[in-house]
C-alpha positions in Angstrom: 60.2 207.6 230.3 62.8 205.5 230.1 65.2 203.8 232.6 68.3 205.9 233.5 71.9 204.5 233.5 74.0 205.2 236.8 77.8 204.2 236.8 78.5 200.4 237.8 78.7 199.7 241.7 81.4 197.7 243.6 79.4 195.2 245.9 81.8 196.2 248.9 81.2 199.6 248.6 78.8 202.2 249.7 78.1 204.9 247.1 75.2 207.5 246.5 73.3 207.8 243.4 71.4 210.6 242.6 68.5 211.6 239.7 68.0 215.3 238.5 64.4 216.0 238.5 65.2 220.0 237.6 63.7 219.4 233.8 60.9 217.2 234.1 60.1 219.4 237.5 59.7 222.4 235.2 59.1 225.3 237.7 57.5 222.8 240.5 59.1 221.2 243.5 59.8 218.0 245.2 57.9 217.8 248.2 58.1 213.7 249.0 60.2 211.3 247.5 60.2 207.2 247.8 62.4 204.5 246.3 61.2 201.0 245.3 64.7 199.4 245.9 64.9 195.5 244.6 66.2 192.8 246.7 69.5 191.7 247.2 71.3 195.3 247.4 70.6 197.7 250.9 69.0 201.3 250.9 70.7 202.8 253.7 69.4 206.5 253.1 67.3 208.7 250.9 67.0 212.2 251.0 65.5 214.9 248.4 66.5 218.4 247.9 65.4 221.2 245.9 67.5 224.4 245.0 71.1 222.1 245.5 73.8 221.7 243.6 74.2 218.1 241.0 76.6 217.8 238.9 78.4 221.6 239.6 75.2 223.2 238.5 73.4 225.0 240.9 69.8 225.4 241.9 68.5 222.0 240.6 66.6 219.9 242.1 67.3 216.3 242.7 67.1 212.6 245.1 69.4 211.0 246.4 70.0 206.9 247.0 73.2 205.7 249.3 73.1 201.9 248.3 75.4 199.3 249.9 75.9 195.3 248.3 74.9 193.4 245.9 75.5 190.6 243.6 78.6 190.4 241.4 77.0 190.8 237.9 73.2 191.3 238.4 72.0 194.6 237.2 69.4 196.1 239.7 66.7 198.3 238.7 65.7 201.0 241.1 62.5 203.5 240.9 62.7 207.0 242.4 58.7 207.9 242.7 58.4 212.1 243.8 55.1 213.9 244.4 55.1 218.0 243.7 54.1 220.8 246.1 51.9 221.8 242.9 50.3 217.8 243.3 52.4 215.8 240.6 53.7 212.3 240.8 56.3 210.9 238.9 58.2 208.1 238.4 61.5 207.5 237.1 63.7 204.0 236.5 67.5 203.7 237.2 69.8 200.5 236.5 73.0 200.0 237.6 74.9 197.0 237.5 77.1 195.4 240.5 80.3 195.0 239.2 84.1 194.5 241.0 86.6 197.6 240.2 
């Protein structure tokens, strides 16, 4: 699959990203989720949640990133890696690129 686009991010900000597994899930669950996070920007949390809201729709399930930092222009390339309660893993990329508002 290929990389995702999130929204730019302000190096002095702290800001969560999230990905909606609900489609590729199809029926099945998250039950662990990891990020490979690139250096030079900070993970400062990660949670997962299934039956939430994202986006104002309700009962999807999705992961969550809160990132801090960064270098003014770089584009950073994150990868969200969930395993199932029914034994799936998956992997999806995300880019975003640091950039002053």
């Amino acid at each position: 699959m290929s990389a995702l686009k999130w929204p730019s991010k302000d190096p002095d900000e702290i800001e969560d990203f999230v990905v909606d597994w609900t489609a590729r899930l199809a029926g099945d669950a998250i039950a662990t989720s990891m990020w490979i996070v690139p250096s030079g920007i900070i993970a400062s949390s990660e949670t997962f949640s299934n039956n939430t809201t994202i986006g104002g729709l309700t009962g999807r399930s999705g992961t969550t990133i809160w990132l801090s930092g960064g270098t003014e222009g770089l584009t950073y390339t994150f990868v969200n890696r969930i395993e199932t309660t029914g034994g799936r893993t998956y992997d999806q990329s995300v880019k975003t690129k640091v950039k002053t508002r």
